[in-house]
MIBATOR-616144 format. One record per residue (C-alpha): residue number from 1; residue in three letters; x, y, z. Coordinates in nm, 4 decimals, decimal comma. Example, Ala and Ser with C-alpha at 12.3 -4.5 7.8 and 13.67 -1.06 7.14 Angstrom:
pos:1; code:ALA; xx:1,2300; yy:-0,4500; zz:0,7800
pos:2; code:SER; xx:1,3670; yy:-0,1060; zz:0,7140
This chain:
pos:1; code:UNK; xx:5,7295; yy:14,9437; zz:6,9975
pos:2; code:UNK; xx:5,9516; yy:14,6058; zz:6,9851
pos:3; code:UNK; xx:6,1856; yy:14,7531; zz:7,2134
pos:4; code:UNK; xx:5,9407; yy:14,8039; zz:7,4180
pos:5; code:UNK; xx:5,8243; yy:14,4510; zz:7,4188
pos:6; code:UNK; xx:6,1669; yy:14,2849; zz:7,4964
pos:7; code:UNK; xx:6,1785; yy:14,5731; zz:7,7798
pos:8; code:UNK; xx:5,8571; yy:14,3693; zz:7,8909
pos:9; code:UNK; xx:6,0107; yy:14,0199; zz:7,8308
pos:10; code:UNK; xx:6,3371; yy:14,1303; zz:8,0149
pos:11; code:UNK; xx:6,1389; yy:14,2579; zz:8,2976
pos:12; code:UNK; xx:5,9816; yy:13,9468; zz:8,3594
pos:13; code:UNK; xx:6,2622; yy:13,7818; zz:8,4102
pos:14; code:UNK; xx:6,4279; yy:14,0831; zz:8,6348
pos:15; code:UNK; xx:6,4889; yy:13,8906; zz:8,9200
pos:16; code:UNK; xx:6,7233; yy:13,6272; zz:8,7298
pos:17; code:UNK; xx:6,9050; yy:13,9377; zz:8,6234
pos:18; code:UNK; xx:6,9530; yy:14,1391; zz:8,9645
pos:19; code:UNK; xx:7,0621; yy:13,7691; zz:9,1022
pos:20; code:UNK; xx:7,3061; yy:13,6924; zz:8,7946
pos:21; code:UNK; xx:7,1739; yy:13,3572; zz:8,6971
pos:22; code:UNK; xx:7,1126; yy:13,5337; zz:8,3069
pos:23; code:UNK; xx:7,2429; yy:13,8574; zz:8,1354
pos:24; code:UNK; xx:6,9934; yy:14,0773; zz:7,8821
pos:25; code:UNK; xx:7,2293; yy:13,9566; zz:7,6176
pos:26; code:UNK; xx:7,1475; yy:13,6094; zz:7,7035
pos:27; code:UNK; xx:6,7602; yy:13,6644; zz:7,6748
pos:28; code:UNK; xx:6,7797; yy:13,8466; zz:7,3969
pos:29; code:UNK; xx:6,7767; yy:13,5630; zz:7,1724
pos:30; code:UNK; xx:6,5694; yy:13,3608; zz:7,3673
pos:31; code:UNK; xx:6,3080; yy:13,6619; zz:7,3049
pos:32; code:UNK; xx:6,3210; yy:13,6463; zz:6,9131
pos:33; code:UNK; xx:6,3170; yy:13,2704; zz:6,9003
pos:34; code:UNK; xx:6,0287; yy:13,3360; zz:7,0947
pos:35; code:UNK; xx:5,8714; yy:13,5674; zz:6,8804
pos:36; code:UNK; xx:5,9570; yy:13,3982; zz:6,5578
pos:37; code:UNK; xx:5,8634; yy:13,0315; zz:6,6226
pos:38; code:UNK; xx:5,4651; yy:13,0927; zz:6,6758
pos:39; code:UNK; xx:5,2471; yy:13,2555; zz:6,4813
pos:40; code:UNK; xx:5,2183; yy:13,6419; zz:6,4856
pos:41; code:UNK; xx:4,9172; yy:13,7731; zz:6,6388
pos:42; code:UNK; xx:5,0262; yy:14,1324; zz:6,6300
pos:43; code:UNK; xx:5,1830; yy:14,4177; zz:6,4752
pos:44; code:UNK; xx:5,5178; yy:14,3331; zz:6,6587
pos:45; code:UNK; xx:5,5215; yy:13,9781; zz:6,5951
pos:46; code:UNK; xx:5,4649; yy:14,0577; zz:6,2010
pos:47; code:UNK; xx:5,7843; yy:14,3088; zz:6,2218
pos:48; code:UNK; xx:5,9981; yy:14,0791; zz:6,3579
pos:49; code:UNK; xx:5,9028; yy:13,7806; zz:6,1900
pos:50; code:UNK; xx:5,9622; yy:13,9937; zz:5,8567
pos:51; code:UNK; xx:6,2512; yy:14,1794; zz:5,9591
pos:52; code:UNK; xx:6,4706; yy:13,9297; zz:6,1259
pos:53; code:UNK; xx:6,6359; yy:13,5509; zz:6,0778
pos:54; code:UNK; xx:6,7029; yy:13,3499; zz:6,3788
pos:55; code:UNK; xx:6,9065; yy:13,0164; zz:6,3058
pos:56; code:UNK; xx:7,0328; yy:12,7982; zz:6,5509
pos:57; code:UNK; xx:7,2384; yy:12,4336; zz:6,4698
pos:58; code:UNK; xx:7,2844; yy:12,1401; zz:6,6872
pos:59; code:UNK; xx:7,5066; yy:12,2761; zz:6,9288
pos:60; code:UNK; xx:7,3255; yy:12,5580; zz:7,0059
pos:61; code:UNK; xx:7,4873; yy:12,8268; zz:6,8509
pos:62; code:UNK; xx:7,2744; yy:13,0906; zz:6,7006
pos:63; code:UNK; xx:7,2852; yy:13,4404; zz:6,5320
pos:64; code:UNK; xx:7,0296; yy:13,6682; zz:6,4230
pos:65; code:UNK; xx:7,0207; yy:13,8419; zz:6,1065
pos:66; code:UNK; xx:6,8514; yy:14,1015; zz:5,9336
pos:67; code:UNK; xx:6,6407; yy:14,0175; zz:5,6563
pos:68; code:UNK; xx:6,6681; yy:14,3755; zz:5,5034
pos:69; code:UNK; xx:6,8619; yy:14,7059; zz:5,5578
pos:70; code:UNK; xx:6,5379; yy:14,8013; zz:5,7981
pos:71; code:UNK; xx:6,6202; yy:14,4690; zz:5,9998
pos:72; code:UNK; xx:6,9516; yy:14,5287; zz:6,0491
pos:73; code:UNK; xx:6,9178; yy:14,8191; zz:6,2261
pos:74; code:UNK; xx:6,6313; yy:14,6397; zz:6,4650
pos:75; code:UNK; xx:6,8925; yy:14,3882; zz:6,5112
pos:76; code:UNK; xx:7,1517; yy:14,6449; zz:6,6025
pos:77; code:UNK; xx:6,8915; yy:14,8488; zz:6,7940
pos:78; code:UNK; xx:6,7913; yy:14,5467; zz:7,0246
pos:79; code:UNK; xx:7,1318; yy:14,4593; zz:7,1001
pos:80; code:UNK; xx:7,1971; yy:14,7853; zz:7,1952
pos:81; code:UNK; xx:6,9051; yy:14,8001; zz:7,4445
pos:82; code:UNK; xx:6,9932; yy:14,4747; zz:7,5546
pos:83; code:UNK; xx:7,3616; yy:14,6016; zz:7,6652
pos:84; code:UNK; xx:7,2118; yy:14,9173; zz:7,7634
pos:85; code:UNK; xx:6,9889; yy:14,7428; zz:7,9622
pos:86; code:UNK; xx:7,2960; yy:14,5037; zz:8,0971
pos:87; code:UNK; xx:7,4827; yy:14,8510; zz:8,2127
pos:88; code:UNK; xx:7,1506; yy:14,9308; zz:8,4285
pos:89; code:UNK; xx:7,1124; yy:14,6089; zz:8,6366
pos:90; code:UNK; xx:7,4404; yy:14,5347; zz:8,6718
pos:91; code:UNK; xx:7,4823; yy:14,8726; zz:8,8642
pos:92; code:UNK; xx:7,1894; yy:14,8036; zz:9,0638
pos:93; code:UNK; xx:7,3479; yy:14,4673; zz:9,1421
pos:94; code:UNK; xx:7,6133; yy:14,6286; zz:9,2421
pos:95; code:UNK; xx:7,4183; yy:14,8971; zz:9,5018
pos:96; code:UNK; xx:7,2533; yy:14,5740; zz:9,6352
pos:97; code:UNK; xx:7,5435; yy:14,4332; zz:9,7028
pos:98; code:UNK; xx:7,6986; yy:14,6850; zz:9,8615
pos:99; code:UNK; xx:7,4262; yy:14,7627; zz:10,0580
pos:100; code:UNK; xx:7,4290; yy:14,3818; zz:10,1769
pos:101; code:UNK; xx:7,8123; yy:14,4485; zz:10,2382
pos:102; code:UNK; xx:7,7696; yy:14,7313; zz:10,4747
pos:103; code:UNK; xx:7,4884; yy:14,5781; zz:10,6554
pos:104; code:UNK; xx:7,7049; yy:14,3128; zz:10,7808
């Protein structure tokens, strides 16, 4: 269920992906800053907001942490997806650019 929502948040933002201008690693804490800085409206929101930590200092350097055994493994679960998820576009980057290649 929350991987399924930041598979919905990184899918609205496929086209920066395919094109390279941001990674799923990159948007993956952009996601549960998201999530965690407004007020949870469902049962997703409540998860994360329990589960996980986000901190961030002046320079922009973040981490997130789990809260509890159970949040560690979200953590470790959406980073996961998030490389998984890397893997997958970068290969069909790389099929659209060769495609582009051989065209020319």
């Amino acid at each position: 269920m929350i991987i399924s929502e930041f598979a919905k948040f990184l899918q609205q933002h496929n086209d920066e992906i395919l094109t390279r201008k941001t990674t799923s690693l990159k948007l993956l804490p952009v996601w549960v800053k998201k999530v965690i800085t407004k007020n949870p409206k469902n049962h997703t929101d409540k998860i994360v907001h329990k589960e996980l930590l986000y901190c961030e200092n002046e320079n922009g350097d973040y981490f997130i942490l789990g809260k509890s055994d159970s949040g560690r493994v979200l953590a470790g679960a959406l980073i996961k997806f998030a490389a998984s998820y890397e893997n997958y576009t970068h290969s069909k980057w790389v099929e659209m650019t060769e495609k582009s290649f051989h065209k020319s």
